[in-house]
C-alpha positions as CSV (number, residue, x, y, z in Angstrom):
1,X,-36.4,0.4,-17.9
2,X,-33.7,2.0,-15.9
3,X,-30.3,0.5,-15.7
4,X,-30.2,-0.9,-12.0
5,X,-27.7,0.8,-9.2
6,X,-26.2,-2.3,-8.5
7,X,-25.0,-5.6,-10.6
8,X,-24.5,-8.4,-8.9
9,X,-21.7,-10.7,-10.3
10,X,-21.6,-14.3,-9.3
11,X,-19.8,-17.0,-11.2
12,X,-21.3,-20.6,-9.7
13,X,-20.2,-23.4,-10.6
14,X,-21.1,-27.0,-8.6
15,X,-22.5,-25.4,-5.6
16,X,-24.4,-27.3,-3.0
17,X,-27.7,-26.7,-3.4
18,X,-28.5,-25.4,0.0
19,X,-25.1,-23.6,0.0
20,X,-26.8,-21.6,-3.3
21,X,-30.1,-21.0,-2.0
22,X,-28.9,-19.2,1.0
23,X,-26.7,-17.2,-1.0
24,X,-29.7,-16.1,-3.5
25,X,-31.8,-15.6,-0.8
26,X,-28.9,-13.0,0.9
27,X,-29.3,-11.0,-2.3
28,X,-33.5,-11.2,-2.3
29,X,-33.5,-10.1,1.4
30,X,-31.4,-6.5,0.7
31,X,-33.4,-4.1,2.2
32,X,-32.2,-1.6,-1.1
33,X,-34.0,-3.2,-3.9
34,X,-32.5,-1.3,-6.7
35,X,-30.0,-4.4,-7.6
36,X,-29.8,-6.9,-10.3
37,X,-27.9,-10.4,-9.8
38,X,-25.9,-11.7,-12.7
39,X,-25.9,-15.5,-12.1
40,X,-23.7,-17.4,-14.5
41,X,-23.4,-21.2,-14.6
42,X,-19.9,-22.2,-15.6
43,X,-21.1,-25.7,-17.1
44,X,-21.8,-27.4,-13.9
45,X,-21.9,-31.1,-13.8
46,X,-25.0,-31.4,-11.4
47,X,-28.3,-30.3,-13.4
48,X,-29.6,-29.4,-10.4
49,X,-27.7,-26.1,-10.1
50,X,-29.3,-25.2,-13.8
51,X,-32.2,-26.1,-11.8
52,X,-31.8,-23.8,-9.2
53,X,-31.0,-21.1,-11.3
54,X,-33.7,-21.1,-13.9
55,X,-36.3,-21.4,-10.6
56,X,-34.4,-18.1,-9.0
57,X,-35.1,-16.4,-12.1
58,X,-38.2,-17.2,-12.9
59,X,-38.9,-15.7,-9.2
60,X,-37.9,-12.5,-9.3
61,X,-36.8,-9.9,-12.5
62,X,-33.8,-8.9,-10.8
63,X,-32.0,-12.0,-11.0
64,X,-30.8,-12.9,-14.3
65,X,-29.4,-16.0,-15.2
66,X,-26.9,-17.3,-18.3
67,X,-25.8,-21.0,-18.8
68,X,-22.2,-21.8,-20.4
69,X,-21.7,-24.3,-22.8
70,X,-17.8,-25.1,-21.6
71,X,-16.3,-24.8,-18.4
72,X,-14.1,-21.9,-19.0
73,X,-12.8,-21.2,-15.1
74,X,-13.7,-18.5,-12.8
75,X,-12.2,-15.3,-14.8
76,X,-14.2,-16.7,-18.0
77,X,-17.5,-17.0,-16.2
78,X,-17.3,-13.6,-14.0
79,X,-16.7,-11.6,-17.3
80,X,-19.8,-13.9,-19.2
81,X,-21.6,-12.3,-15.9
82,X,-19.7,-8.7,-16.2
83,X,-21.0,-8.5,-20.1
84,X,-24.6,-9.1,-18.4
85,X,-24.6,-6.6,-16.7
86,X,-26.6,-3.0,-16.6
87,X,-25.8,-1.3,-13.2
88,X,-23.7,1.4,-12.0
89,X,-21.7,-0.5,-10.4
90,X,-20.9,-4.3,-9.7
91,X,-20.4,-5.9,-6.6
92,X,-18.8,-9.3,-6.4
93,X,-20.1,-11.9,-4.7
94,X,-19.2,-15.9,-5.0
95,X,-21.2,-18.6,-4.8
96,X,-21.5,-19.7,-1.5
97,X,-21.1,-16.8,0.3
98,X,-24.0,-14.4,2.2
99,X,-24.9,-10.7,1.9
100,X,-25.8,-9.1,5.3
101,X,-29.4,-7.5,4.5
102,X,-28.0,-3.7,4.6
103,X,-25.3,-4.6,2.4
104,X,-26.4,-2.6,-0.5
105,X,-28.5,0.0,1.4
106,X,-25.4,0.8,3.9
107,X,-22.9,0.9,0.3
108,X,-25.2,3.2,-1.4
109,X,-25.3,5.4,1.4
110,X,-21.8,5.9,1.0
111,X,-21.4,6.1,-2.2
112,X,-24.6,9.1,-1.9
113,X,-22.2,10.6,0.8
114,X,-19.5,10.6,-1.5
115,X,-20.5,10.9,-5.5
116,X,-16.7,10.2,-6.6
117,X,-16.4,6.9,-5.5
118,X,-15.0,4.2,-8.2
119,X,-14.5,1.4,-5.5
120,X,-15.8,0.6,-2.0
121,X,-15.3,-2.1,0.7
122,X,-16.6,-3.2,3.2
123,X,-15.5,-5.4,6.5
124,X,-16.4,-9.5,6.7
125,X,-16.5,-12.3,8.4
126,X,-16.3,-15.6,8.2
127,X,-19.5,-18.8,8.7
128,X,-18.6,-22.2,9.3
129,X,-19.6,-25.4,8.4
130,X,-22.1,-25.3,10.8
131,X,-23.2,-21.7,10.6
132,X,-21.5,-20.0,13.2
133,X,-19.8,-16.5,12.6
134,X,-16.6,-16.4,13.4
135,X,-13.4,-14.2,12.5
136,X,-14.2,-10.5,12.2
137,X,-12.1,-8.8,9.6
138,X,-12.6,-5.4,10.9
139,X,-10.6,-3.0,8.4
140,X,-8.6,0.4,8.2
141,X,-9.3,2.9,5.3
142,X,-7.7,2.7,2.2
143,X,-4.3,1.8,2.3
144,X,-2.5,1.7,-1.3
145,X,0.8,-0.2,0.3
146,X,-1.4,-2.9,2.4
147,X,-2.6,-3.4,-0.8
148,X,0.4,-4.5,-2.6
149,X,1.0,-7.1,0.2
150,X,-2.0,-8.5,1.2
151,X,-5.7,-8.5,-0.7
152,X,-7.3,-7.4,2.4
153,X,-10.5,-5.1,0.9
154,X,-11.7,-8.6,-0.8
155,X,-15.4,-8.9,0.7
156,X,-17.9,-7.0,-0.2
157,X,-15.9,-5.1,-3.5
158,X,-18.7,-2.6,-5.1
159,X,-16.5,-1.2,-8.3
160,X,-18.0,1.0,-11.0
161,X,-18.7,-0.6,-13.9
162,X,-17.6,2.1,-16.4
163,X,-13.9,1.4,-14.9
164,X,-14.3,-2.4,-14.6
165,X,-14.6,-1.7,-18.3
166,X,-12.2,0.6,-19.0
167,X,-9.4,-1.6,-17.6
168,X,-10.7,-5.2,-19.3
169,X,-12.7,-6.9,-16.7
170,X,-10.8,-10.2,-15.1
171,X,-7.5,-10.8,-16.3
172,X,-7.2,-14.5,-17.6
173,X,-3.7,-14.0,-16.4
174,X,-4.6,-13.8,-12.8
175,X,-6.6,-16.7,-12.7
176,X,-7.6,-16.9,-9.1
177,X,-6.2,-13.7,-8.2
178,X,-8.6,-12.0,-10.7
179,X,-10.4,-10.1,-7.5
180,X,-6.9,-8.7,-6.7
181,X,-6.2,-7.5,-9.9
182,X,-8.6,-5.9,-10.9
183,X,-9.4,-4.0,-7.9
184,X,-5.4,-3.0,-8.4
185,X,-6.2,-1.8,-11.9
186,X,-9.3,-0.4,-10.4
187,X,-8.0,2.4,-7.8
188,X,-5.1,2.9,-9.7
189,X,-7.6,5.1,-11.8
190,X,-10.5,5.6,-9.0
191,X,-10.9,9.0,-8.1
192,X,-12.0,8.2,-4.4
193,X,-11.6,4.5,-2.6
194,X,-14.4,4.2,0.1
195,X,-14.4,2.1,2.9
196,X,-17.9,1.0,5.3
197,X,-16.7,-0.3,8.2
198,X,-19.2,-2.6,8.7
199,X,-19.7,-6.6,8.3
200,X,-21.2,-6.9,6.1
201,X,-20.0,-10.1,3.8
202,X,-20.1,-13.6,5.2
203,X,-17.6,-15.7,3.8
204,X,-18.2,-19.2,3.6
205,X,-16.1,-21.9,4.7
206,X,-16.8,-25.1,2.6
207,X,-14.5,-28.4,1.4
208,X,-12.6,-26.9,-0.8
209,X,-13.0,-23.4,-0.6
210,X,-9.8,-20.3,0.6
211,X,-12.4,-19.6,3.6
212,X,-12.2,-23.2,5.4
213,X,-8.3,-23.0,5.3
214,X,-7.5,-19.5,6.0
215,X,-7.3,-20.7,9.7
216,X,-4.7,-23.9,8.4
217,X,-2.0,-22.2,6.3
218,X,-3.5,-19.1,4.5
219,X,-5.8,-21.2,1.7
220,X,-2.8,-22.2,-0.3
221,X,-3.7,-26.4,0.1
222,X,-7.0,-25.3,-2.0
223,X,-6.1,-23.1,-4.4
224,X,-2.3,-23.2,-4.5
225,X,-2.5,-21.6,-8.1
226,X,-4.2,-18.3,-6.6
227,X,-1.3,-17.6,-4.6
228,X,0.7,-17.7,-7.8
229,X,-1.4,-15.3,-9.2
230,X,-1.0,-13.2,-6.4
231,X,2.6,-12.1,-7.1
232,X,2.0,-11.9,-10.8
233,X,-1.3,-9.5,-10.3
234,X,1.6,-7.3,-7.5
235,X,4.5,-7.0,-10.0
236,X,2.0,-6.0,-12.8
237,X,0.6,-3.5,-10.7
238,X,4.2,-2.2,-9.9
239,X,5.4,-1.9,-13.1
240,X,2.1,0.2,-14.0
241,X,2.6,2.5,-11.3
242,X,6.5,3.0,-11.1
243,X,7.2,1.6,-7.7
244,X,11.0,0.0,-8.0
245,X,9.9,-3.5,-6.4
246,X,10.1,-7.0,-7.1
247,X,7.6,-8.4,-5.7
248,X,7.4,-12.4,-3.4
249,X,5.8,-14.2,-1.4
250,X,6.1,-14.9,2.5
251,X,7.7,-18.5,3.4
252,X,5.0,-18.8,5.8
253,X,1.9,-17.5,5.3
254,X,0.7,-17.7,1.8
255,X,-1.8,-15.0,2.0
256,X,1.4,-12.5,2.7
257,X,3.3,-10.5,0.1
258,X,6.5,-8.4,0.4
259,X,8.2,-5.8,-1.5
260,X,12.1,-6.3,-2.5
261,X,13.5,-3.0,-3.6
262,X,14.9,-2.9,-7.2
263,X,15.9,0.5,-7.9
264,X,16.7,1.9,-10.5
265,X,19.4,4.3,-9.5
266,X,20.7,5.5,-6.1
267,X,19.9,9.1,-5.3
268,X,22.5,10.7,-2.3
269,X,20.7,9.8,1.3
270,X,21.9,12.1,3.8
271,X,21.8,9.7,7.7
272,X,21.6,12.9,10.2
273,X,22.3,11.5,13.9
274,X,21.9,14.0,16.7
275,X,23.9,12.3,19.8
276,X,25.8,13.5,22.9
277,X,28.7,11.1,22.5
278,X,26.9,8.6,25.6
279,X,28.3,5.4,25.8
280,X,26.8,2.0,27.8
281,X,26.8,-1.5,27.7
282,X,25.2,-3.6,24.6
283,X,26.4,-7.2,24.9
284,X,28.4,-7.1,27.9
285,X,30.3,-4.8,25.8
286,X,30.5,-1.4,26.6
287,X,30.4,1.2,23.8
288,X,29.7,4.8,22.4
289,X,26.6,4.6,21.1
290,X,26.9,6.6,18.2
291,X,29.6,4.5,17.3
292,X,28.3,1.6,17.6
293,X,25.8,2.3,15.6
294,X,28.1,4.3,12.9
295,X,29.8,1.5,12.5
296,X,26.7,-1.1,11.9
297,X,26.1,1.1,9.2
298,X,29.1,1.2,7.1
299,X,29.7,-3.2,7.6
300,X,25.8,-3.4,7.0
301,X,24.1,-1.4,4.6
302,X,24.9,-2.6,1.0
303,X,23.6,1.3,-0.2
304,X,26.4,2.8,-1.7
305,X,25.4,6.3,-2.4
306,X,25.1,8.1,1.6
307,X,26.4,10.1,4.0
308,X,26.4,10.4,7.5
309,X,25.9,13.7,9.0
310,X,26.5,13.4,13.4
311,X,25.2,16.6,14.8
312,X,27.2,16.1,18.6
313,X,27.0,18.5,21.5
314,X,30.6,20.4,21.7
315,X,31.0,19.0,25.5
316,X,30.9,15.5,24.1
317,X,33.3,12.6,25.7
318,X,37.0,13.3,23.9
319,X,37.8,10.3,21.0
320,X,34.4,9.8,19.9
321,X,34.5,12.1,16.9
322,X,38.3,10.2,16.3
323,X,35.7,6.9,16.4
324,X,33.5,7.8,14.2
325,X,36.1,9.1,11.5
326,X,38.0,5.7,11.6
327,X,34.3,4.1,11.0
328,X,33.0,6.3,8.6
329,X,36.2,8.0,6.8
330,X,35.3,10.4,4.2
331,X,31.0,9.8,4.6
332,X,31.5,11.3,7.8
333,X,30.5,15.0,8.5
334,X,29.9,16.1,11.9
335,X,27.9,19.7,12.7
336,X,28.7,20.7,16.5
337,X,25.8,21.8,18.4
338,X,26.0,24.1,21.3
339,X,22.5,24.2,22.6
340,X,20.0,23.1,25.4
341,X,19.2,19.6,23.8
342,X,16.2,19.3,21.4
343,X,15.9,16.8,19.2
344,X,14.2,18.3,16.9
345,X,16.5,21.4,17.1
346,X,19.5,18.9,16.1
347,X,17.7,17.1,13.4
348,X,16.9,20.7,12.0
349,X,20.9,21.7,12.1
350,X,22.3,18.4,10.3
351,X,19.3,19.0,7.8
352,X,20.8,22.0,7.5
353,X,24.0,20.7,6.3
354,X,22.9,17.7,4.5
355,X,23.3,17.3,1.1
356,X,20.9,14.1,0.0
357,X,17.9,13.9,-1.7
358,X,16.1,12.1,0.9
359,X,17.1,12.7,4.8
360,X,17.3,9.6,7.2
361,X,16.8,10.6,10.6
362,X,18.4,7.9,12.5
363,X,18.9,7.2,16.9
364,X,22.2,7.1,18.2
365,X,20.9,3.8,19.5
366,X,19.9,1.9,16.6
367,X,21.8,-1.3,15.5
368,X,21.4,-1.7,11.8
369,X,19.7,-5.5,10.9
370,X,18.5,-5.6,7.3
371,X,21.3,-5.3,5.1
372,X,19.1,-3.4,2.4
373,X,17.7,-1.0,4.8
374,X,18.0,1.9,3.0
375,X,17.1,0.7,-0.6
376,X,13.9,0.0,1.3
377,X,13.3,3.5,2.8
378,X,14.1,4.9,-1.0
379,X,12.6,2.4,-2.8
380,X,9.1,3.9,-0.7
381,X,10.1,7.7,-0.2
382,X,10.9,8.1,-4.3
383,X,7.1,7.4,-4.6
384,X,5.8,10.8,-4.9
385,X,2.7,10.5,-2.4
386,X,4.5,8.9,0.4
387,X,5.8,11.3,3.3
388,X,7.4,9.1,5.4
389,X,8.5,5.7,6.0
390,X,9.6,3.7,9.0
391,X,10.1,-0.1,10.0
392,X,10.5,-2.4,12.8
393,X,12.4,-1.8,15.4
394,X,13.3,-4.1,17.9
395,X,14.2,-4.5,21.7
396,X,17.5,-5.4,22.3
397,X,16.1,-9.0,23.3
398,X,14.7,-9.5,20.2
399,X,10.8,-8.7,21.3
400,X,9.2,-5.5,18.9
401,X,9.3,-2.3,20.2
402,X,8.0,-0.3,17.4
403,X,5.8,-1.7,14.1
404,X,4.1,1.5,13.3
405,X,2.9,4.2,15.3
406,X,-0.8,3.4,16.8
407,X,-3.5,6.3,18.6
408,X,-5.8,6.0,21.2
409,X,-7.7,8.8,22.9
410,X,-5.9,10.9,20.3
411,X,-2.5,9.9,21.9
412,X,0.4,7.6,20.1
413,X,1.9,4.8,21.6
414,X,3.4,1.4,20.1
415,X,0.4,-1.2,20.0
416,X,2.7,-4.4,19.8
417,X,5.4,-3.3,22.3
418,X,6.9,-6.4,24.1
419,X,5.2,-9.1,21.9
420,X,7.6,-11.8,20.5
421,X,9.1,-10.2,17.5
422,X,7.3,-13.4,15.1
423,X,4.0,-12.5,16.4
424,X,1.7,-11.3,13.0
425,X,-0.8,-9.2,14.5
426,X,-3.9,-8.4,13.9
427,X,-4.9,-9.9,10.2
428,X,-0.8,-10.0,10.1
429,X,-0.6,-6.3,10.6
430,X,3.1,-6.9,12.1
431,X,4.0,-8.9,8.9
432,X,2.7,-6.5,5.8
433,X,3.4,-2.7,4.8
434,X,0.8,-0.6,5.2
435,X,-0.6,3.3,6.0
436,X,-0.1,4.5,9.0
437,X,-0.7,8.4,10.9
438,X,2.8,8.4,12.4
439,X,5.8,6.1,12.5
440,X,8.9,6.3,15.2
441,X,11.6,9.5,14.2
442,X,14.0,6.9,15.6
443,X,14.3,5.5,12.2
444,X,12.4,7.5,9.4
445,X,13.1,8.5,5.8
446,X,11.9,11.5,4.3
447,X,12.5,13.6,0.9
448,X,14.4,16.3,1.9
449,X,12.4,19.0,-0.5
450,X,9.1,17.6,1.7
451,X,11.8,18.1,4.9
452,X,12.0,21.2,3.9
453,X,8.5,22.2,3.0
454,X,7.0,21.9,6.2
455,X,9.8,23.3,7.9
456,X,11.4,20.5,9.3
457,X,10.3,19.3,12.9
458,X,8.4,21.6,15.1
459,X,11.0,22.9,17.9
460,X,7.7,23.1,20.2
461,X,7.7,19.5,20.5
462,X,11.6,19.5,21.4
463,X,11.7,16.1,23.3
464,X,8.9,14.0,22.2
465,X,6.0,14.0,19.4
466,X,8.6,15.5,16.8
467,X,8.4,12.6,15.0
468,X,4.1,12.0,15.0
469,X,3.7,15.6,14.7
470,X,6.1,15.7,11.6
471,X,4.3,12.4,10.3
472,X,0.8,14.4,11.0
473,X,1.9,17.5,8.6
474,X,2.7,15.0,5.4
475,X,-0.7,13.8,5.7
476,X,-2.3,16.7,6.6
477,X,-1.0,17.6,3.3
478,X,-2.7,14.2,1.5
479,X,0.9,12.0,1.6
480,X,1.2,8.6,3.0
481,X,3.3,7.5,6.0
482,X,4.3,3.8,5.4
483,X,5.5,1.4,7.5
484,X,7.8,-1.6,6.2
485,X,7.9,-4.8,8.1
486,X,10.6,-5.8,6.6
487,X,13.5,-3.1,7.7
488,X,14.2,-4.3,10.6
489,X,16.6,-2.6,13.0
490,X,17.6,-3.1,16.7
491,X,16.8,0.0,19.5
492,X,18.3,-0.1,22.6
493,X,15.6,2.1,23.6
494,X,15.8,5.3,25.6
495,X,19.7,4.8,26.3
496,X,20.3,8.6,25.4
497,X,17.4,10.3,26.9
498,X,14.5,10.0,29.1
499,X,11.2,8.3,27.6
500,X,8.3,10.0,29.9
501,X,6.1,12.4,28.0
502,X,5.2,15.2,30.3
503,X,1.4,16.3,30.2
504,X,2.0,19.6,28.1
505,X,3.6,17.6,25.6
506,X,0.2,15.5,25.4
507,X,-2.0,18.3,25.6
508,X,-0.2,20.1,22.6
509,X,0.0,17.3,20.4
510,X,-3.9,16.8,20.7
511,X,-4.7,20.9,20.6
512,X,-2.9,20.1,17.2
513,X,-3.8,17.1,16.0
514,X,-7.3,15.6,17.9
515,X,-9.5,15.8,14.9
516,X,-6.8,13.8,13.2
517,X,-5.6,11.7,16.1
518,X,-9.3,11.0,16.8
519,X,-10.2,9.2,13.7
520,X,-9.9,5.4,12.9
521,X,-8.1,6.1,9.5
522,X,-5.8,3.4,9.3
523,X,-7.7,1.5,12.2
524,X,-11.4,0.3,12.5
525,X,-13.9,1.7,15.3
526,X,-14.4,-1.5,16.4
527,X,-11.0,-2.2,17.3
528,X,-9.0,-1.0,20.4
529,X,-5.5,-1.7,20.9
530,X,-4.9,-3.9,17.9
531,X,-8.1,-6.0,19.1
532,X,-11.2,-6.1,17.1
533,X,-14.4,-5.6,19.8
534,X,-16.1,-8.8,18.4
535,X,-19.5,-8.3,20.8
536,X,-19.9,-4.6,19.0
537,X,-19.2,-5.9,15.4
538,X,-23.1,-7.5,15.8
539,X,-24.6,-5.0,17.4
540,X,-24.4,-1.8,15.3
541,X,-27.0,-2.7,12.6
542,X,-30.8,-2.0,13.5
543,X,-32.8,-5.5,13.2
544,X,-34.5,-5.8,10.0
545,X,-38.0,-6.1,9.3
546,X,-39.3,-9.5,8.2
547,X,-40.4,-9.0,4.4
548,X,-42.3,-11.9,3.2
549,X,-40.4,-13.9,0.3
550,X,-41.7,-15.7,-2.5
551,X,-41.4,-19.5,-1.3
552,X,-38.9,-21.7,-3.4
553,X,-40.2,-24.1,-6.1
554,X,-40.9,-27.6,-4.6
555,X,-38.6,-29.0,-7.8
556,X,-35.7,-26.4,-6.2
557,X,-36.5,-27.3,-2.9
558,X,-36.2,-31.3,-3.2
């Protein structure tokens, strides 16, 4: 008999009965029938569950069954159901969750359209107590730094098996974080990471489960351990792939990770800031802007190893150069620039001159706010597949005027500009690193041999879109553009040029870029503006058929 294309892999222990019918009976409805469930009993108390289990089997073929004689925990009774299994691949569902009916048929599709894929997800939702869906997770392509900070594939997870394998199955040591883990282990090897952007999971919300308290503090009261688990699985993972991090939790929100740089050296970082020596008033104070923000650098930044290179227009205001030496002293070099202004003309020049590794293309009108800024932007541009990085910058009141660069109609714009700088976002989008297309050139690291590669930034876009259309070219080139949450930096936005895009500049950017621009990537297509589109999230999927099931025993049933 032929090994099945699909393994089901479901640990139960103590389920309600009704709970684990439902969930049985989401696997027996797939509309792709090439599947096998892997049902093992991790010693439960109640013999009804054994019950249950043995009635499901003797049902249908496809749904095998194994009893433990301990309770051994979830990681021991996943891999009892992992050494059951045949397919070519395993999917992981728990107990008391649901499988939408085109779950498998709409995951072998993709994986048909795409032969290399190792690991796919899919989008979910949540069912409450009393059977209402609630809580679309609607989510972006695969994102290797969202990752590291927040489990966010989770449900459905289709891995192959021959790499489940190859890596050990569930790690004892991530007891519940096993999921997290081993998809971690997983990719790290996968040759292609394929996302369906579809709900397709229903996660149930019991007593007791992560579901029912997602909404009430991220899970932690029910399963404070997994949390744990969490930041050992992370670290693990970093230390396996080189990324210079030590990795915590969030004070609030369990659920949230973040990455503290712990590098292992500190490679020359050339800070190029084009400015035209303007001054104005920043807390009833008023200053040169380029000195202001020369000076937040050298009392802020506990970096040793940069420079700052100040590319200034020769008909700047006399003393600021004199400013910026008394701030700066011997970091200071300054490139005089005697041309119609373009930013990316300027940035070009102090390249030019720079002599770092990695180039830090910094506003004249940015106030320095995390102390460790730029161990952050290394600790993400040493890693050889990431382009770019960015942060978040915010208003001078405090409310965020950039957390990564967002597209719609093809065109960028900042999806949480003005919201209170603690808002989280969408599934805490403001609160965790991820993948982005673009972030703002107001604050951006790259490596200056990538710099370099693609010629710097494109003098046709000499104002505005220098900074997406430089983004676009790393990842045109299959590099990552990363944005860190946890940079922080002030703007006082648009204080040494005008911030209206003309219409050529728009028109050139998506003559360029629309078949990029144009795509959900990093987004969903059932979210708009940082909002999922809950009516559309139900209405995609034709309606099903009814296929007539066999009925359950009457000894199941009572």
């Amino acid at each position: 008999m032929p090994a099945p294309r699909f393994s089901i892999v479901t640990p139960v222990y103590e389920t309600p009965i009704d709970v684990l019918w439902l969930t049985i009976e989401s696997v027996l409805a797939q509309t792709f029938d090439d599947w096998e469930i892997c049902l093992v009993d991790d010693n439960s108390p109640s013999p009804k569950v054994r019950e249950v289990l043995d009635a499901c089997a003797a049902m249908d073929p496809r749904v095998r069954v194994e009893h433990r004689a301990e309770n051994g925990g979830i990681v021991a009774a996943s891999n009892t159901a992992l050494a059951m299994a045949t397919g070519e691949f395993v999917a992981l569902l728990d107990h008391d969750d649901r499988l939408h009916p085109d779950a498998l048929l709409l995951v072998d599709e993709a994986l048909r359209g795409n032969p290399e894929g190792d690991y796919v997800y899919t989008d979910e939702d949540k069912i409450t107590a009393r059977g209402r869906h609630t809580g679309p997770f609607l989510k972006p392509d695969w994102s290797p730094e969202r990752m590291r900070t927040q489990m966010y594939t989770c449900h459905l997870s289709i891995l192959r098996r021959s790499l489940v394998e190859e890596v050990g199955g569930f790690d004892p040591d991530c007891e519940g974080a096993q999921d997290w883990d081993l998809v971690l282990k997983v990719t790290e090897r996968a040759r292609a990471v394929l996302h369906v952007p579809r709900v397709l999971y229903h996660w149930r919300g019991i007593e007791g489960s992560t579901a029912a308290n997602v909404d009430e503090g991220g899970g932690e009261a029910a399963k404070p351990w997994a949390f744990e688990a969490g930041t050992r699985a992370i670290q693990a993972h970093c230390e396996r792939t080189g990324v210079q991090a030590k990795v915590v939790r969030d004070t609030d929100d369990p659920g949230v990770y973040h990455l503290n740089p712990a590098l292992r050296e500190e490679p020359l970082v050339s800070i190029v800031i084009p400015t035209n020596g303007q001054r104005r008033e920043i807390r009833y104070q008023e200053v040169t802007l380029v000195g202001h923000c020369v000076r937040s650098i050298v009392d802020t930044s506990t970096y040793s190893n940069y420079e700052i290179v100040v590319v200034a227009d020769e008909a700047k205001p006399g003393g600021a150069i004199a400013e910026l030496e008394a701030a700066a002293g011997d970091r200071l070099r300054v490139v005089p620039f005697d041309r119609p202004f373009s930013f990316s003309d300027k940035i070009n020049a102090g390249a030019v001159h720079a002599r770092g590794e990695h180039l830090l293309l910094l506003n004249d009108d940015i106030e320095v706010g995390t102390a460790d800024w730029i161990e952050r932007m290394v600790m993400y541009s040493s890693i050889s597949e990431i382009g770019a990085v960015g942060g978040l910058l915010l208003l001078e009141d405090g409310r965020i005027q950039h957390a990564g660069v967002g597209f719609e109609g093809g065109l960028p714009g900042h999806p949480y500009y003005g919201y209170p700088r603690g808002v989280p976002g969408y599934a805490n989008a403001v609160r965790i690193a991820r993948d982005l297309l673009a972030v703002t050139g107001a604050c951006l690291m790259t490596r200056r041999d990538l710099f370099e590669e693609v010629g710097g930034l494109s003098t046709t876009f000499p104002i505005n879109y220098n900074d997406v259309d430089y983004c676009l070219k790393q990842i045109e080139r299959g590099r990552r553009v990363v944005y860190d949450p946890d940079l922080v930096m002030t703007h006082f936005e648009s204080s040494s040029r005008s911030s209206d895009v003309e219409e050529w500049e728009k028109s050139q950017l998506l003559h360029r870029w629309a078949p990029l621009t144009t795509s959900s990537r990093f987004s969903n297509p059932y979210v708009r503006n940082e909002v999922p589109r809950a009516a559309s999230v139900f209405l995609w999927a034709k309606r099903s058929k009814y296929r007539p099931r066999k009925r359950r025993p009457a000894a199941a049933r009572a």
